[in-house]
Each structure stands twice: as structure tokens, then as C-alpha cells.
C-alpha positions in Angstrom: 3.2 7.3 3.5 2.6 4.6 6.4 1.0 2.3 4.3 3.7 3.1 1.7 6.6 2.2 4.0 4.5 -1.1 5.4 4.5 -2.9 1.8 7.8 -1.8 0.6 9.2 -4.8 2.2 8.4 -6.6 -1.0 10.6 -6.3 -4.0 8.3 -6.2 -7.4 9.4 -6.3 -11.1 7.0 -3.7 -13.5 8.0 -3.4 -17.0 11.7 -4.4 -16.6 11.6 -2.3 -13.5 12.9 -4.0 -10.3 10.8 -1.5 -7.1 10.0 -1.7 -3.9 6.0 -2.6 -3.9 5.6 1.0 -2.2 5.9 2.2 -5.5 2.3 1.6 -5.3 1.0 4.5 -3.7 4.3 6.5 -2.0 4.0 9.1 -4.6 0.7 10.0 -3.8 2.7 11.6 -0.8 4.3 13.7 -2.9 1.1 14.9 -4.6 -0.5 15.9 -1.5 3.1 17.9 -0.7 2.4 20.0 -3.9 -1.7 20.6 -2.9 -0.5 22.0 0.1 2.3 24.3 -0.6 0.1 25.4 -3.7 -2.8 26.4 -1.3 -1.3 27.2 2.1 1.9 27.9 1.8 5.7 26.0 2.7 5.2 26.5 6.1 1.9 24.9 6.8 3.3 22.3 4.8 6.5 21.9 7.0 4.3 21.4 9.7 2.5 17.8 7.6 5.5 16.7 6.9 7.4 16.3 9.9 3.8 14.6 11.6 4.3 12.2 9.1 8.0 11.8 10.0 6.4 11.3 13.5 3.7 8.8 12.3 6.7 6.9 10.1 8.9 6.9 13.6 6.0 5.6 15.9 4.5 3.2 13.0 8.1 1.9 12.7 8.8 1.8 16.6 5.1 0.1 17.1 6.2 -3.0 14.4 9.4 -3.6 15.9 8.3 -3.9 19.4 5.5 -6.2 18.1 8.1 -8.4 16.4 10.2 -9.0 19.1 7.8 -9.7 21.8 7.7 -13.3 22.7 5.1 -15.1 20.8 2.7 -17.4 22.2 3.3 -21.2 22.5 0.8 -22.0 19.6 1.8 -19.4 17.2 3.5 -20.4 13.9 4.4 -17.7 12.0 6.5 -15.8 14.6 9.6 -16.0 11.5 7.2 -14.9 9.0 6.2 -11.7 11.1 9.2 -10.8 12.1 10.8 -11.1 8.9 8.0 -8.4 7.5 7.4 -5.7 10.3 11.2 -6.3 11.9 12.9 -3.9 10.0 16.7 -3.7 10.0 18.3 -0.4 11.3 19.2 0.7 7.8 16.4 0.3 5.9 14.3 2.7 8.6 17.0 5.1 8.8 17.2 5.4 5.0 13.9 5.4 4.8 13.2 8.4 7.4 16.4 10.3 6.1 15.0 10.4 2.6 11.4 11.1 3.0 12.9 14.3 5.0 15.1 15.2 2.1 12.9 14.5 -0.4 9.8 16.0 0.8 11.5 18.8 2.3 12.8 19.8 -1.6 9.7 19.6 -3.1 8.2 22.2 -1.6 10.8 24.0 -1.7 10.7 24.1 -5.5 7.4 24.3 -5.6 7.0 27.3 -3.4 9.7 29.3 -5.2 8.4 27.9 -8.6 5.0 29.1 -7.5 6.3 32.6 -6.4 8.4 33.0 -9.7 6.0 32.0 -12.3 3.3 34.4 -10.3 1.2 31.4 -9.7 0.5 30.0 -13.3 1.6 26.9 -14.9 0.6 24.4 -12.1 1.7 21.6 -14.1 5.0 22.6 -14.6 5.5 23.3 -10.9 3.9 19.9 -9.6 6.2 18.5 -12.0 9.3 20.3 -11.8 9.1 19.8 -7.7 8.4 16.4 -8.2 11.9 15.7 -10.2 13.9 17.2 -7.9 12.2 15.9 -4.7 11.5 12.0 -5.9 14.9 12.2 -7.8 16.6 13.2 -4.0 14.1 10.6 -2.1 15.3 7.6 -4.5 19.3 8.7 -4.7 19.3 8.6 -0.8 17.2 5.8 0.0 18.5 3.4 -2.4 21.8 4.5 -1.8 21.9 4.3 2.1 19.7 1.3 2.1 21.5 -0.7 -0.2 24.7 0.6 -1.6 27.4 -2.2 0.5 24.7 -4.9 -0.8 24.2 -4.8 -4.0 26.4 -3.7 -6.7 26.5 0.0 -7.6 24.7 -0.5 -11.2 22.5 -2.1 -9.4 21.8 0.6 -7.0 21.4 3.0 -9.4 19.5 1.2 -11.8 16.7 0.3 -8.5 17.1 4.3 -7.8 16.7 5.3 -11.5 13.6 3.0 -12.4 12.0 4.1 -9.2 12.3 7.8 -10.0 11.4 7.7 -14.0 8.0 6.2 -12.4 7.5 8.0 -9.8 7.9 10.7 -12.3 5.3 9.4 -14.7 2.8 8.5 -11.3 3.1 12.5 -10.7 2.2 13.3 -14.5 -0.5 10.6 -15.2 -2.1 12.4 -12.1 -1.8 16.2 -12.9 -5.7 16.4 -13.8 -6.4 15.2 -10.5 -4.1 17.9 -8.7 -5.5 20.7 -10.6 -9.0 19.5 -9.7 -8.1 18.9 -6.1 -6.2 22.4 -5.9 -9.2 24.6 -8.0 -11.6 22.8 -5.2 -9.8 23.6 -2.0 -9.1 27.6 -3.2 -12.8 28.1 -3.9 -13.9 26.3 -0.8 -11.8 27.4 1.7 -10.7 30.9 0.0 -6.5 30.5 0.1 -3.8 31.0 -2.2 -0.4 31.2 -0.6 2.6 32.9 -2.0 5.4 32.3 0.1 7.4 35.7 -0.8 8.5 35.9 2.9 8.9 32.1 4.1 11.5 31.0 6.5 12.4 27.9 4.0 14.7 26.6 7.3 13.2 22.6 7.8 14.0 22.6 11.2 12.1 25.8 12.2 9.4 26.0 14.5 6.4 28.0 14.4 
């Protein structure tokens, strides 16, 4: 997630597709989200994922003071730094509001997927959770971040092309999920269902 949101500040073309370099690894986020609802539950998982809202907000806080601190007399490339850790106000914000979203509906789907299909077709729920939460996380990013800037088709062609591979990412790496998922059940002996979770975000426990 952190290292994510570090390189995203650079804008790379794959295929046709114009993305933010965090393409990279961001959706590896979104596979652990689906290891951990499928093994301990939504609410053990709510827990993750607002510490890594935390670590985004004091990453983010940490890079902006850095960039406007006076730099020393001999120093260069204070432009250079600022321009890459200096984020502007909209950018974070979009960024924190849709990782919240996004992450947030994930495992919700994939705890009530889970509970519904009475635990079996692991694929489909890492996938299905995975459309809905990475469709949400690009619609609001792209769309707070940039919508004003750029034109609308090309909003929604960054926010589609970001989704559709994000998408692939979490299906090229479903072996790895059920591997990862199989190990942590027989090592550490859970299974969650989540038939009486208090799905509320903002709840603490």
C-alpha cells in the first residue's frame, strides 16, 4: 500500500494503457484483503485496513513535512524532491478516500460471498470482491483526483484501464491466494464465517 502510493506519482503507458506506476503492486493490497476476510473474518480485517489508512496518513504527513523543510545551502534537487514526495491536497485525499471505499467493499463482498456459497468457490469470491472493490477504488480516485483536469473520457478511460488490470492482476494470481489461504487454515487452525458481523466501517472493537 505505502510503497504503492510512493511510486504512483509517475504516470506509465502498458499496452495502450495510460496508469499510475502503482499499478505495480497496489493490488497486491487487495489480495491480502481477501486472505484475511477468508481466514479471520471482516472484522479482524477492518482492523488491517484502517492501520494502513493510518500508515498511508503518517507516510503522507512524514513526505510533506520533509518537502517543505528548508533545504540546505548545497543541495540541488530541493524542486526535484518536492515535486515527488510534496503531494497536492487532492491527490492524498482521493487517494485516502478511495482505498477506504474500496477496501472497505471488498470484504464486504467477500465475507457475504464466503457466507452464501458456504465457503466453496474461492476463486469466484476473490474475484467477484475484487470487481466491486478495485472497480470503486479507481471510479473514486480517478474521479476526485482528476476529474476538473482532464477531460471526462479521459477520466474514465485512466479509471477503466486501471480496473480491467487490476482485475487481471487479481486473476493471474488466484493460485497464489489459494496456496496462501490452504497454508494459513492448516497452520493456524481458522476459518471465519462472518454470519453475525457488524459490517459497520467505522465500528470499534
Amino acid at each position: 500500500l505505502l510503497v504503492s502510493n510512493t511510486i504512483a506519482v509517475k504516470i506509465i503507458t502498458v499496452s495502450g494503457f495510460v496508469l499510475p506506476a502503482g499499478i505495480i503492486c497496489f493490488p497486491v493490497a487487495y489480495i491480502f484483503n481477501d486472505v484475511l476476510v477468508e481466514c479471520y473474518g471482516y472484522e479482524r480485517t477492518r482492523r488491517v485496513i484502517w492501520c494502513g489508512f493510518g500508515c498511508l496518513a503518517l507516510m503522507s504527513f512524514f513526505y510533506w513535512l520533509a518537502a517543505i523543510l528548508p533545504p540546505a545551502v548545497f543541495w540541488e534537487d530541493q524542486s526535484a524532491f518536492k515535486k515527488f514526495f510534496q503531494f497536492a491536497p487532492r491527490i492524498a485525499g482521493a487517494s485516502f478516500v478511495a482505498y477506504l471505499v474500496g477496501s472497505f467493499l471488498n470484504a464486504y463482498v467477500m465475507s457475504r460471498m464466503k457466507v452464501r456459497t458456504k465457503g466453496k468457490h474461492l476463486w469466484m469470491r476473490t474475484i467477484g470482491s475484487t470487481v466491486v472493490g478495485e472497480g470503486a477504488d479507481s471510479l473514486v480516485f480517478n474521479f476526485v483526483a482528476f476529474l476538473g483536469v482532464f477531460e471526462l473520457g479521459q477520466v474514465a478511460f485512466i479509471a477503466f484501464s486501471g480496473f480491467v488490470l487490476k482485475t487481471l492482476y487479481e486473476i493471474a494470481a488466484t493460485p497464489l491466494t489459494y496456496l496462501i489461504v490452504g497454508w494459513l487454515k492448516r497452520f493456524e487452525g481458522v476459518d471465519v464465517f462472518d454470519h453475525d458481523a457488524a459490517y459497520n466501517p467505522f465500528k470499534v472493537d
